[in-house]
DORO-841890 format. One line per 2 residues: number of its first residue (from 1); for each residue x, y, z of N, C-alpha, C. Coordinates in nm, 3 decimals. Layout:
BEGIN
NUM = X Y Z X Y Z X Y Z; ... .
END
This chain:
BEGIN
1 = 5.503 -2.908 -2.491 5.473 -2.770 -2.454 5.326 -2.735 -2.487; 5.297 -2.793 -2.605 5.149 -2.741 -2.648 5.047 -2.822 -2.556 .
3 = 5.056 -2.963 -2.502 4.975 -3.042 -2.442 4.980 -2.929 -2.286; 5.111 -2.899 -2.231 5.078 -2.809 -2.138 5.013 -2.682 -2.093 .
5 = 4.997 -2.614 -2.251 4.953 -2.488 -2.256 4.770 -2.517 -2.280; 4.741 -2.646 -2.348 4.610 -2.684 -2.321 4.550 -2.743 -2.220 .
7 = 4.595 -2.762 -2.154 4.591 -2.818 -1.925 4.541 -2.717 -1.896; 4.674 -2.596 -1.897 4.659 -2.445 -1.891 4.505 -2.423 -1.912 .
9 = 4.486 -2.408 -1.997 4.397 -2.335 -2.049 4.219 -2.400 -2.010; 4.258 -2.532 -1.981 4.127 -2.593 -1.992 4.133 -2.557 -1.802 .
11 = 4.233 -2.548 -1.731 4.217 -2.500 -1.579 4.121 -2.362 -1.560; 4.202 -2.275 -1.688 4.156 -2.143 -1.653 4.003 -2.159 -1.668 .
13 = 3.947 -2.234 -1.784 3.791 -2.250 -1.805 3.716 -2.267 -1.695; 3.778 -2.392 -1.604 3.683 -2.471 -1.514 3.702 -2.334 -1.403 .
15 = 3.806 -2.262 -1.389 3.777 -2.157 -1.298 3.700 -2.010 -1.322; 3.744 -1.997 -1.395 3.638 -1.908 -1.451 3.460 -1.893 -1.411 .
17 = 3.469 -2.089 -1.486 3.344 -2.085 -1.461 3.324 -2.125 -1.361; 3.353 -2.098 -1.219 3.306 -2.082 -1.090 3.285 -1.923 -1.040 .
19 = 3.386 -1.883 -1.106 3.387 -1.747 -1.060 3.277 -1.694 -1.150; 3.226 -1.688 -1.281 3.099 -1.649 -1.333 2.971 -1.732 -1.279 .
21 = 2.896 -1.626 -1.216 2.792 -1.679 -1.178 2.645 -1.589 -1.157; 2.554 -1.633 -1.270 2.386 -1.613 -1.266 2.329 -1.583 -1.166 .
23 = 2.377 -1.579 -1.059 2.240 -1.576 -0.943 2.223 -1.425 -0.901; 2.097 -1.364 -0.878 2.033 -1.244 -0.770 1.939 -1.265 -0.718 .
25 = 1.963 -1.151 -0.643 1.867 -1.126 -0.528 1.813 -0.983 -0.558; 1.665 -0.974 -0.467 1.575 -0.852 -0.475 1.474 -0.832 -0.382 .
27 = 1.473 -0.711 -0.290 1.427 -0.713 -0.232 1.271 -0.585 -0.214; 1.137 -0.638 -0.277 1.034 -0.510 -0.310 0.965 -0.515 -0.193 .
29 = 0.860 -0.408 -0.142 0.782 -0.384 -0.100 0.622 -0.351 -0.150; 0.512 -0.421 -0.082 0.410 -0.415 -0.150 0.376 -0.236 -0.174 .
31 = 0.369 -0.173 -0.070 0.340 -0.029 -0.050 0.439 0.024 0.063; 0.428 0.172 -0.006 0.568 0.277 0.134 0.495 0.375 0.203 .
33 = 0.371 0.344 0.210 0.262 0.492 0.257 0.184 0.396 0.328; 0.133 0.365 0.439 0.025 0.274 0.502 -0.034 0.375 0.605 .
35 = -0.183 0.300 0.645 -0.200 0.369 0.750 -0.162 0.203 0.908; -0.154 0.308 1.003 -0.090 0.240 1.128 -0.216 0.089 1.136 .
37 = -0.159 -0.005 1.112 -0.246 -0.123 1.133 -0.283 -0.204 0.994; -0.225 -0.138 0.909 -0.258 -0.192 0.749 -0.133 -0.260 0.708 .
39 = -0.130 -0.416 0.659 -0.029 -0.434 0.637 0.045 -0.439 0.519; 0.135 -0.494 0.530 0.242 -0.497 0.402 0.328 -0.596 0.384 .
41 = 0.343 -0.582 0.240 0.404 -0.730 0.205 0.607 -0.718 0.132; 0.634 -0.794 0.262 0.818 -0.769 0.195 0.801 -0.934 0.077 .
43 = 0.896 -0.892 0.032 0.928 -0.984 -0.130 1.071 -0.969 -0.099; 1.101 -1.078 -0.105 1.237 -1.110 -0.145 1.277 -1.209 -0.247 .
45 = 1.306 -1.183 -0.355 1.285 -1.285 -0.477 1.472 -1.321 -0.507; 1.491 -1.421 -0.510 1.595 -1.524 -0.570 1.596 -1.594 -0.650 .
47 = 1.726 -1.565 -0.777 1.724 -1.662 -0.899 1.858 -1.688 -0.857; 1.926 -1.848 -0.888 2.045 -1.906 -0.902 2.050 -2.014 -0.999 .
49 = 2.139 -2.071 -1.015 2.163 -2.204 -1.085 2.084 -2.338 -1.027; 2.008 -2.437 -1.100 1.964 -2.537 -1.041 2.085 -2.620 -0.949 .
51 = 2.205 -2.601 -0.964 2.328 -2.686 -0.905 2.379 -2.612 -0.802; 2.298 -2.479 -0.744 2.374 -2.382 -0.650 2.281 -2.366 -0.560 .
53 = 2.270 -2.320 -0.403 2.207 -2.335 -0.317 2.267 -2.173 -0.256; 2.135 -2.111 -0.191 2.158 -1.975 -0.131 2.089 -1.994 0.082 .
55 = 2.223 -1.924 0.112 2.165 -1.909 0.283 2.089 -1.779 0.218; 1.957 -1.809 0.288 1.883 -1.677 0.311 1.843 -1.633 0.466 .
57 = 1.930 -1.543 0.507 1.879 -1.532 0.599 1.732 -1.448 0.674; 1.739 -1.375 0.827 1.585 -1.377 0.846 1.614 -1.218 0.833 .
59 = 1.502 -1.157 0.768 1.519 -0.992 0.766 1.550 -0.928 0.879; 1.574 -0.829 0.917 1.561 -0.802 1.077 1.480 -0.672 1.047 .
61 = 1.352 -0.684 1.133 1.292 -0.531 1.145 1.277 -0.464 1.218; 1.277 -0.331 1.228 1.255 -0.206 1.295 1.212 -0.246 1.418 .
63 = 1.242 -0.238 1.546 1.137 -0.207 1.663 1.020 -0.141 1.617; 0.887 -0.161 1.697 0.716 -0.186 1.625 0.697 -0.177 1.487 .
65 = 0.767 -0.299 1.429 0.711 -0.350 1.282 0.701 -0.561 1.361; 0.558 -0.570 1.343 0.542 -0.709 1.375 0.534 -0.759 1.253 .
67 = 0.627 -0.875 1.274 0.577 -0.993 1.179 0.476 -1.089 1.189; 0.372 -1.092 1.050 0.287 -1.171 1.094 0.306 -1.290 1.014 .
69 = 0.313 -1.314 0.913 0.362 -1.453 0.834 0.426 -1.455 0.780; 0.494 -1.534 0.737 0.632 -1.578 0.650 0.596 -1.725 0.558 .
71 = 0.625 -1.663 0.466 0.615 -1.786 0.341 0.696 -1.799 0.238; 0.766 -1.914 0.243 0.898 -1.984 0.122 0.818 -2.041 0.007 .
73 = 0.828 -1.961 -0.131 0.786 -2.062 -0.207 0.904 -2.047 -0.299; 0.932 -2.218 -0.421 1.034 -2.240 -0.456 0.990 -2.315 -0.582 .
75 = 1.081 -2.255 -0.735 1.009 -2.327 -0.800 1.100 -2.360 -0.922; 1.132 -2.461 -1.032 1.263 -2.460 -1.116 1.147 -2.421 -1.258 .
77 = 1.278 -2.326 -1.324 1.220 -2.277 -1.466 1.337 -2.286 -1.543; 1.354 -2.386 -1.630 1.460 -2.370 -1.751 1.562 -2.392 -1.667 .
79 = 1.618 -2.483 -1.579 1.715 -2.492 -1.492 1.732 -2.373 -1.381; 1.661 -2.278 -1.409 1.680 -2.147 -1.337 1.606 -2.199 -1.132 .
81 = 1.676 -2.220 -1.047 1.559 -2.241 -0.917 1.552 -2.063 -0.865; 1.408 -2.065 -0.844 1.349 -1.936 -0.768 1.338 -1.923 -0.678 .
83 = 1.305 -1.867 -0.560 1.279 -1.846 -0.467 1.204 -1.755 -0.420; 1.121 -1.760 -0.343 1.013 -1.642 -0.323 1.036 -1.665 -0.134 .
85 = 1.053 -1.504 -0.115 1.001 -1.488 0.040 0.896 -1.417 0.082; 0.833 -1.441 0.122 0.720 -1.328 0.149 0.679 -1.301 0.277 .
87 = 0.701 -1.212 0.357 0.656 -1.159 0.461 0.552 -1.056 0.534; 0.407 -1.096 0.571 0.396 -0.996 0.603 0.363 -0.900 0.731 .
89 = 0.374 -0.782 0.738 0.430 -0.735 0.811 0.310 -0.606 0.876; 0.357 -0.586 0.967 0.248 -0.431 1.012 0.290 -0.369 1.135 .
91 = 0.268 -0.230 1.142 0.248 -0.187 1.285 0.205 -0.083 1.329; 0.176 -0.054 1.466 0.101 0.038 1.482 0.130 0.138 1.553 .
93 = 0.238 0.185 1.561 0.312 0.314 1.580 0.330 0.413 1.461; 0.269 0.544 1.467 0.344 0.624 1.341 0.445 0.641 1.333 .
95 = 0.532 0.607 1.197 0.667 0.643 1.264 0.741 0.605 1.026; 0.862 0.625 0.997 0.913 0.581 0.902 1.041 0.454 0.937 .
97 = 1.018 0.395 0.902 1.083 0.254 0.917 1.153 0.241 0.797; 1.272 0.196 0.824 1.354 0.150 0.718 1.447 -0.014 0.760 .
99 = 1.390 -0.094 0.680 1.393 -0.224 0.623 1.597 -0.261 0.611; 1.664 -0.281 0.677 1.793 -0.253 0.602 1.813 -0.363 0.532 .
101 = 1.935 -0.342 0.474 1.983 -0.442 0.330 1.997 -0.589 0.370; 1.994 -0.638 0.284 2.018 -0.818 0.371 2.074 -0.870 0.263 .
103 = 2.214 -0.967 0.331 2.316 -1.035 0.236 2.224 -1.187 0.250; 2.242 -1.227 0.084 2.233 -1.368 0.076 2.362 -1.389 0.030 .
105 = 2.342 -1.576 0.022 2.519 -1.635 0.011 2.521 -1.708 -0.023; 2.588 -1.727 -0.196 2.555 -1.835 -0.287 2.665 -1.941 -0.255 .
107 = 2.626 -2.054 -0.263 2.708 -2.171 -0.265 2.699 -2.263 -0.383; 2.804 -2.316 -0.385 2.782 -2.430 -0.468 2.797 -2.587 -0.412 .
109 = 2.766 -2.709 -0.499 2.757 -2.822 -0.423 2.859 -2.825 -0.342; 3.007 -2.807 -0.341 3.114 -2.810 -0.199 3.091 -2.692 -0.133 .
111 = 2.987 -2.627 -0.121 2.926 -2.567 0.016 3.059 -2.458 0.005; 3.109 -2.387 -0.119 3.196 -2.268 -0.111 3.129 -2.224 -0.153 .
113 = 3.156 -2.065 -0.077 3.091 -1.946 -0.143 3.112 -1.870 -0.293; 3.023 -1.866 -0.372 3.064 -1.817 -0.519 3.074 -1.713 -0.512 .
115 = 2.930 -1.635 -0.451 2.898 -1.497 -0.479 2.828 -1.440 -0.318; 2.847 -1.335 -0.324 2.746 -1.272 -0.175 2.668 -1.149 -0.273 .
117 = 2.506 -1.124 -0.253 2.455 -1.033 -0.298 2.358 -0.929 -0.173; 2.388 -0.826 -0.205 2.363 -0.762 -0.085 2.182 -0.639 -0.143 .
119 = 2.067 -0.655 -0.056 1.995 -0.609 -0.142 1.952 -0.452 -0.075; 1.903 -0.381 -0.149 1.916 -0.219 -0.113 1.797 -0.220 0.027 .
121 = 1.824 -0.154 0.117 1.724 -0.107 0.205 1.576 -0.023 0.133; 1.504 -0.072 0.243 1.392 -0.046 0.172 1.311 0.100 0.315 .
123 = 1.202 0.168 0.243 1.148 0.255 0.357 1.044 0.295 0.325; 0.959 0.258 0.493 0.837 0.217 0.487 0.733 0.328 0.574 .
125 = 0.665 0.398 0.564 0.588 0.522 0.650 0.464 0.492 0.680; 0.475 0.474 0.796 0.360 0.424 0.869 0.273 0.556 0.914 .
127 = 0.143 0.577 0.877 0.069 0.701 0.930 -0.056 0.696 0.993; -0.081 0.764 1.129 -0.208 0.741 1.160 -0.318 0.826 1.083 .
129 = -0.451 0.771 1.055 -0.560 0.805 0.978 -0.563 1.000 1.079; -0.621 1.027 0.927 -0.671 1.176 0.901 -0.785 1.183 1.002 .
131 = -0.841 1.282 1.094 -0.912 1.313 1.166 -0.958 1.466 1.180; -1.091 1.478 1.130 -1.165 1.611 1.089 -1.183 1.664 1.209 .
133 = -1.132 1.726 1.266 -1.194 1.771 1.427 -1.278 1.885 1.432; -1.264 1.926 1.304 -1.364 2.053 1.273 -1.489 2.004 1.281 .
135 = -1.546 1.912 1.275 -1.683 1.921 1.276 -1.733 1.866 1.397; -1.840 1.867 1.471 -1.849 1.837 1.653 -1.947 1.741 1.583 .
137 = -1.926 1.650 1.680 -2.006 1.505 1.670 -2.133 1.553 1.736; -2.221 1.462 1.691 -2.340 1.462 1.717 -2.408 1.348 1.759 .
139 = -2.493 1.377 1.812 -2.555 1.177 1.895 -2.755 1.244 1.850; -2.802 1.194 1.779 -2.925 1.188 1.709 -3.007 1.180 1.792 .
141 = -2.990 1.107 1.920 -3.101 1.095 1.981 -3.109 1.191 2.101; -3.018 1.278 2.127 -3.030 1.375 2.249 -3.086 1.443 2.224 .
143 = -3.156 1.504 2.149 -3.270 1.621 2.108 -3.432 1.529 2.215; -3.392 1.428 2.184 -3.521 1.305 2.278 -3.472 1.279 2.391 .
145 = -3.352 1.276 2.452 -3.374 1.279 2.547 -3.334 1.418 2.658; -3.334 1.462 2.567 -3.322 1.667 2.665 -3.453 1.683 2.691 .
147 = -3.580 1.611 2.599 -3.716 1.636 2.649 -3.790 1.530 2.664; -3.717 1.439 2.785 -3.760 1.314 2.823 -3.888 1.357 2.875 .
149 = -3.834 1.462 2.986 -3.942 1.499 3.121 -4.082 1.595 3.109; -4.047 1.648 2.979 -4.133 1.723 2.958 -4.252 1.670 2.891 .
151 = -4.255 1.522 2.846 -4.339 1.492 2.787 -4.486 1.393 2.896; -4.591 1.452 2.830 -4.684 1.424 2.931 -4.763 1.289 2.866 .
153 = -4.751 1.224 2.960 -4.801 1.043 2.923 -4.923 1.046 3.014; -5.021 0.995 2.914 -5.191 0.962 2.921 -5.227 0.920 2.800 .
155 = -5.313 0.872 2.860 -5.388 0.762 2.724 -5.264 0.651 2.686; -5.266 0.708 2.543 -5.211 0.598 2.472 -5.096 0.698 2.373 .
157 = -5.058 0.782 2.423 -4.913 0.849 2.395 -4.829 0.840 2.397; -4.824 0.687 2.480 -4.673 0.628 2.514 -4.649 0.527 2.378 .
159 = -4.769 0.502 2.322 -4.781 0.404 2.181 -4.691 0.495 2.067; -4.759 0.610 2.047 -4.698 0.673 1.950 -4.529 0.710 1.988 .
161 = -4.508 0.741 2.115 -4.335 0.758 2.130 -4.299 0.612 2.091; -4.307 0.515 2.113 -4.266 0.384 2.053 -4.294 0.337 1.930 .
163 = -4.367 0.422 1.861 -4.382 0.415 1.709 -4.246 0.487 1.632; -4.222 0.587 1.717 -4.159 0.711 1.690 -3.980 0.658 1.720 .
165 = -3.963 0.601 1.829 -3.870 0.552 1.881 -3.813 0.410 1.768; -3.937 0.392 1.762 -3.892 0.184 1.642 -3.840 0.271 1.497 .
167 = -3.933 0.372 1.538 -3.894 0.422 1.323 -3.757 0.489 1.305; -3.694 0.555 1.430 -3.546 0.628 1.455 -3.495 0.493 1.418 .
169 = -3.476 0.376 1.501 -3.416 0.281 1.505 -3.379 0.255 1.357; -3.524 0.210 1.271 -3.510 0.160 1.151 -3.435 0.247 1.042 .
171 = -3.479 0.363 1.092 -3.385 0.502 0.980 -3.272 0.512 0.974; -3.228 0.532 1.129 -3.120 0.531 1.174 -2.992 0.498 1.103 .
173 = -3.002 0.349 1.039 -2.861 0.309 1.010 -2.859 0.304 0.860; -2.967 0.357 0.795 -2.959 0.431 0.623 -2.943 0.562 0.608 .
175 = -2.946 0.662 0.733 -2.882 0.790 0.744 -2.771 0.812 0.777; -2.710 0.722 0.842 -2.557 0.722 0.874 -2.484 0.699 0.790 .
177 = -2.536 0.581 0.707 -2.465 0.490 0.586 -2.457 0.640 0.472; -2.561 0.707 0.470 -2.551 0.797 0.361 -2.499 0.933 0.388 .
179 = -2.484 0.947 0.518 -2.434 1.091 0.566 -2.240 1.069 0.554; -2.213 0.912 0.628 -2.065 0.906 0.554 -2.010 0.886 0.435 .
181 = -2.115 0.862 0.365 -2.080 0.852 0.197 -2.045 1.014 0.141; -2.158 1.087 0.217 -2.122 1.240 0.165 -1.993 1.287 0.231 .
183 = -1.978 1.255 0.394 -1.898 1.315 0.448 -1.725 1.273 0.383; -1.755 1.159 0.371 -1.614 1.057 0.279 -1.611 1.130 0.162 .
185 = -1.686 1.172 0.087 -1.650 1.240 -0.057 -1.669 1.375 -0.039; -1.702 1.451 0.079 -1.669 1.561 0.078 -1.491 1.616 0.167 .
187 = -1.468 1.453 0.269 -1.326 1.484 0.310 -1.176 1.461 0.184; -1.235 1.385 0.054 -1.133 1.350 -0.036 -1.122 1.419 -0.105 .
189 = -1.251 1.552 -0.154 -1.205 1.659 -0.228 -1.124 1.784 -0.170; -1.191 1.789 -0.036 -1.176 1.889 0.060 -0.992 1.898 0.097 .
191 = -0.920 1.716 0.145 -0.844 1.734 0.116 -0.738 1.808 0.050; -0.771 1.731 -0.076 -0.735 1.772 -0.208 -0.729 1.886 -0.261 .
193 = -0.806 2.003 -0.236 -0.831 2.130 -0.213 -0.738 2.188 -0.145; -0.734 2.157 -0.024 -0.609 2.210 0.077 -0.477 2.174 0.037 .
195 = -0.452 2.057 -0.014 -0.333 2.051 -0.101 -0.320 2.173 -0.181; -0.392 2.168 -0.317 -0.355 2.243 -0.408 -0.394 2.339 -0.362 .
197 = -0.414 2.432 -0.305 -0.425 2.602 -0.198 -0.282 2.611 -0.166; -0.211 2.516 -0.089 -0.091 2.532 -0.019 0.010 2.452 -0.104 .
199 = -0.002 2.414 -0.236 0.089 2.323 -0.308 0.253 2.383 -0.296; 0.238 2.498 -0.285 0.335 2.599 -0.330 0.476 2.648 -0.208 .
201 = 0.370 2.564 -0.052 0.467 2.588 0.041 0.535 2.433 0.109; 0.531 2.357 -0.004 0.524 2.170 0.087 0.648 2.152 -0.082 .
203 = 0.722 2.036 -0.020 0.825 1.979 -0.119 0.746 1.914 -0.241; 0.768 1.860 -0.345 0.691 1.741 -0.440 0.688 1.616 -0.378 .
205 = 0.772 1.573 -0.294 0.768 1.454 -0.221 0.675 1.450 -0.109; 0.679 1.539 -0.052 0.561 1.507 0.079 0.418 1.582 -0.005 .
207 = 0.398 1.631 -0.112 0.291 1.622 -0.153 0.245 1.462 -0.188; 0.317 1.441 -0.302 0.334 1.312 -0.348 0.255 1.200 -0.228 .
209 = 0.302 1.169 -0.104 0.266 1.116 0.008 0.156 1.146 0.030; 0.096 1.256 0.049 -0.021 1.327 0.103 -0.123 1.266 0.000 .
211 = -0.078 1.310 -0.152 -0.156 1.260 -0.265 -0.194 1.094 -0.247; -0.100 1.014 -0.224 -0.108 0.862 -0.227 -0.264 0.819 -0.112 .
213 = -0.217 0.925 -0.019 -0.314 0.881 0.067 -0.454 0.872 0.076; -0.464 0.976 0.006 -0.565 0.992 -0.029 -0.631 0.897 -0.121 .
215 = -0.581 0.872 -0.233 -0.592 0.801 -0.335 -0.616 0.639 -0.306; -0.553 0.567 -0.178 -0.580 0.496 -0.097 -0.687 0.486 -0.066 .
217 = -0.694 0.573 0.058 -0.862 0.566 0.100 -0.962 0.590 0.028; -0.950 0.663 -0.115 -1.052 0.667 -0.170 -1.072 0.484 -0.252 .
219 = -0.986 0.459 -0.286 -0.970 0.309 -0.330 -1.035 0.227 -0.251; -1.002 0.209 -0.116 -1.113 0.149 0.024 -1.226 0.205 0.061 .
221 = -1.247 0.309 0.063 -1.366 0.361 0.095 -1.466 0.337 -0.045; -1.431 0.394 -0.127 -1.516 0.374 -0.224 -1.530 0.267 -0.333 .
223 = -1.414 0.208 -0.387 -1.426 0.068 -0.450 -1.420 -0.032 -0.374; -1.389 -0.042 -0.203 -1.406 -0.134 -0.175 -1.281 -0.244 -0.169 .
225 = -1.161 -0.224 -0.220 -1.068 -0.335 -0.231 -0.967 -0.274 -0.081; -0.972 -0.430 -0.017 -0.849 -0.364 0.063 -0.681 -0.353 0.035 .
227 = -0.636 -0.349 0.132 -0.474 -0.316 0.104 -0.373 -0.407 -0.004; -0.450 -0.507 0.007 -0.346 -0.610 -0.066 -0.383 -0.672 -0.163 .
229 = -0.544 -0.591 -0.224 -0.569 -0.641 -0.300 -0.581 -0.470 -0.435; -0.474 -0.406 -0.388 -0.462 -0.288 -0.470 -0.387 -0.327 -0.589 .
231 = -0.400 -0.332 -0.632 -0.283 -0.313 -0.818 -0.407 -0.291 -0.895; -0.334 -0.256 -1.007 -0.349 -0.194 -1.180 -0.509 -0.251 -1.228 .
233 = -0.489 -0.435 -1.197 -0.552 -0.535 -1.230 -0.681 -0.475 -1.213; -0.686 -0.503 -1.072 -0.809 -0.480 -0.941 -0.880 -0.368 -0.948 .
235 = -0.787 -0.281 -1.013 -0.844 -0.135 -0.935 -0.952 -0.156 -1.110; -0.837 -0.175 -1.224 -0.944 -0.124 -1.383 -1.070 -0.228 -1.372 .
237 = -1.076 -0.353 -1.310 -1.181 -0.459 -1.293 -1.274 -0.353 -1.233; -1.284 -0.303 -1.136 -1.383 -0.245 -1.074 -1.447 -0.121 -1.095 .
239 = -1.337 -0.049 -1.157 -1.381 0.071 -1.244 -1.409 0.105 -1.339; -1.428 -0.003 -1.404 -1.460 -0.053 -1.553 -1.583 0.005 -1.618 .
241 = -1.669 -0.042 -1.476 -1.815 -0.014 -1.527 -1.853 0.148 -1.492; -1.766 0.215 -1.411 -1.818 0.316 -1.331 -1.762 0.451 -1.421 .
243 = -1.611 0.431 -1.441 -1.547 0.539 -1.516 -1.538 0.505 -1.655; -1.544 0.672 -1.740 -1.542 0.677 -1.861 -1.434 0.618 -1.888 .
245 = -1.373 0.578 -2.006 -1.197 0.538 -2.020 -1.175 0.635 -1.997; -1.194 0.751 -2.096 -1.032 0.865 -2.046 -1.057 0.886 -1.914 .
247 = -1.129 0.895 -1.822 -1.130 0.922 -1.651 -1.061 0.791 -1.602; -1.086 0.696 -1.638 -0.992 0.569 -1.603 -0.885 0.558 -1.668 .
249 = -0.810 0.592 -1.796 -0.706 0.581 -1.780 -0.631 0.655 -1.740; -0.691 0.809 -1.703 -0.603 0.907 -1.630 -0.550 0.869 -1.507 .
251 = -0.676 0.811 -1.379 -0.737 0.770 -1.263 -0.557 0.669 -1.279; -0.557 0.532 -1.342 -0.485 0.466 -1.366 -0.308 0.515 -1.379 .
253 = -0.293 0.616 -1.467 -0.167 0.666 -1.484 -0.135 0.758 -1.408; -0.200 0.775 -1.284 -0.162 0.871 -1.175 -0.155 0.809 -1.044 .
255 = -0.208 0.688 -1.048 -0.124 0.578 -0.959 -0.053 0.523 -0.993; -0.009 0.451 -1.147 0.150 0.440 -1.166 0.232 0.506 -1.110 .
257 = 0.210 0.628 -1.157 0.320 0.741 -1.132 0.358 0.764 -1.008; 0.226 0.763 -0.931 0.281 0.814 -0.780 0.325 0.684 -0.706 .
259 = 0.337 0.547 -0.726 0.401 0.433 -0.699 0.517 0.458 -0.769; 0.548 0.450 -0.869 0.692 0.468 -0.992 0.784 0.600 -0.836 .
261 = 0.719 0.691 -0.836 0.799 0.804 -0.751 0.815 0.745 -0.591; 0.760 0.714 -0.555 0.763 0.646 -0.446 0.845 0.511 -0.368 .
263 = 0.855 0.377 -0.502 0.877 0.291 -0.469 1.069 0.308 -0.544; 1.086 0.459 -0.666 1.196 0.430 -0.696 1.276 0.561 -0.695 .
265 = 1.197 0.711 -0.540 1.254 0.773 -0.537 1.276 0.881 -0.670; 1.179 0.831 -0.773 1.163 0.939 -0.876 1.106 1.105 -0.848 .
267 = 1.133 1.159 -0.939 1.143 1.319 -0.930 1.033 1.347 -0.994; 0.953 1.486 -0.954 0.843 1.548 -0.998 0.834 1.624 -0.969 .
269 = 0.795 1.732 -1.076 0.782 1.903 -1.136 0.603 1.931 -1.077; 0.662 2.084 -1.002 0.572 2.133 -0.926 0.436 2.112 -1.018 .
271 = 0.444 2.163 -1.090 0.354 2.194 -1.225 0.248 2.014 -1.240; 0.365 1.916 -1.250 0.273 1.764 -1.243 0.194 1.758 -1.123 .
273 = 0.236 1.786 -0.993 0.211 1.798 -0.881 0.095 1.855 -0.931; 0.043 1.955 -0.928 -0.063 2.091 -0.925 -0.203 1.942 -1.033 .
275 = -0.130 1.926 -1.166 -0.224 1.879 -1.240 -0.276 1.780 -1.206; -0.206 1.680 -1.096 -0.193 1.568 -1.092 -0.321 1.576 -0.977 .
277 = -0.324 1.690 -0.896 -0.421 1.715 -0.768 -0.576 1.737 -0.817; -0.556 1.850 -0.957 -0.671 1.903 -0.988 -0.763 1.778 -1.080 .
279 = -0.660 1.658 -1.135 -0.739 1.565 -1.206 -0.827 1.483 -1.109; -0.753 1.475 -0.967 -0.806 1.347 -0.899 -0.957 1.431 -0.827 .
281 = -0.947 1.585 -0.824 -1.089 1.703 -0.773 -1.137 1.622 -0.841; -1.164 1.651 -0.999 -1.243 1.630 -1.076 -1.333 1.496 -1.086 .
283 = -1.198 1.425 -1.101 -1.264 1.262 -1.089 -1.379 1.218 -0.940; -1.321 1.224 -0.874 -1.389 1.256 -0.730 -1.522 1.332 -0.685 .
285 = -1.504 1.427 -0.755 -1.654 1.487 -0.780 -1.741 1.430 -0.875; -1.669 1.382 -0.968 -1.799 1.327 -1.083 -1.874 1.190 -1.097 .
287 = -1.775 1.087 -0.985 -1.790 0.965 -0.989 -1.843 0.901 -0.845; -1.816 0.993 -0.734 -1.872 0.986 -0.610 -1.975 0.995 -0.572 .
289 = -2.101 0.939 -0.563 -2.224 0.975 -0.517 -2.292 1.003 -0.390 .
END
């Protein structure tokens, strides 16, 4: 009886331990705010047993979200095998896209299923760039040519308009360079301004959005890093030399935050909202030249 009740028992073990099983799945996004044409990076990360094998299948995305590359990397740690997917992705319709859930499907060496893990949908807002229409474009050189005809050629007057004409040329593209430096740091405060004026009639979430964006383009426009080369790392490397600490670590803990709310659906008080607008005025004005 006792030799049977230890059979017993050593069955229940070996089943058990099929039915307990280590492995997940996860599915992040690099950024949830883009502008239309900027891309983004899906992650799909997998841990299982070195003795267990996962179908992964192919994401399926949104009508106008193109895929542009796809990359498997795979690697063993402590018996643990990883898996990395990486996709990335873009498009150029405005629009909010949502990523849906995707089952992987653990097996073991007889190719039975242990476990199925199913990973949360993800959502992605694609936006076309901000456009000032308030201000009327201008073309530099029509003031010269509204008084093509009026100008009277003799002698050697045609020398000096071609003196005059080579030196526009040469000016030309160090006045532009410096008129959008002002116009760029006068549209990120200006923004920002209009936010906090109207903070009071917009949700915390679509502020939140509005805020990111900004905070974005000021990141590209003015430090220079593009889309995929944004994180924590990148951004304090470059601002190192430019901002005081406390302006950098504020600068810093207000893009946590507005990623933290963003990427996990976190909550925020009108009041953070308001402070959170008037820190990035400040910074913006003092560090922008």
């Amino acid at each position: 009886m006792r030799i049977r009740l230890n059979i017993l028992f050593i069955c229940l073990l070996f089943i058990c331990s099929e039915i307990i099983f280590a492995g997940n799945a996860s599915l992040f996004v690099s950024d949830t705010s883009l502008m239309i044409g900027s891309h983004a990076e899906i992650k799909l990360f997998i841990q299982l047993p070195q003795n267990y094998s996962a179908q992964i299948p192919n994401i399926n995305y949104p009508d106008n979200v193109i895929l542009l590359k796809r990359q498997i990397d795979t690697t063993y740690d402590a018996g643990i095998l990883k898996i990395a997917n990486r996709d990335i992705i873009t498009s150029f319709v405005e629009s909010t896209y949502i990523i849906p859930e995707t089952k992987i499907i653990f097996t073991n060496n007889s190719n039975n299923n242990i476990s199925i893990e199913t990973t949360n949908p993800l959502k992605i807002l694609y936006l076309n760039p901000i456009v000032d229409t308030n201000k009327p474009s201008y073309n530099f050189f029509d003031s010269i040519l509204v008084k093509k005809n009026t100008l009277i050629y003799h002698n050697n007057s045609y020398l000096y308009i071609l003196f005059f004409v080579f030196l526009l040329l040469l000016v030309a593209p160090i006045m532009r360079k410096y008129l959008n430096k002002i116009k760029t740091k006068n549209n990120h405060v200006k923004i920002l301004q209009i936010l906090l004026n109207d903070a009071n009639n917009h949700p915390e979430n679509q502020l939140i959005i509005s805020i990111n964006r900004v905070l974005l383009n000021y990141i590209t426009d003015e430090i220079g890093l593009n889309k995929s080369e944004i994180n924590t790392n990148n951004i304090k490397m470059e601002l190192s030399n430019r901002f005081e600490i406390n302006d950098l670590t504020i600068f810093i803990d207000i893009k946590n935050k507005i990623d933290f709310i963003l990427y996990n659906n976190g909550q925020i008080s009108k009041d953070e909202v308001i402070l959170m607008i008037k820190e990035l005025i400040r910074i913006f004005g003092k560090y922008t030249k």
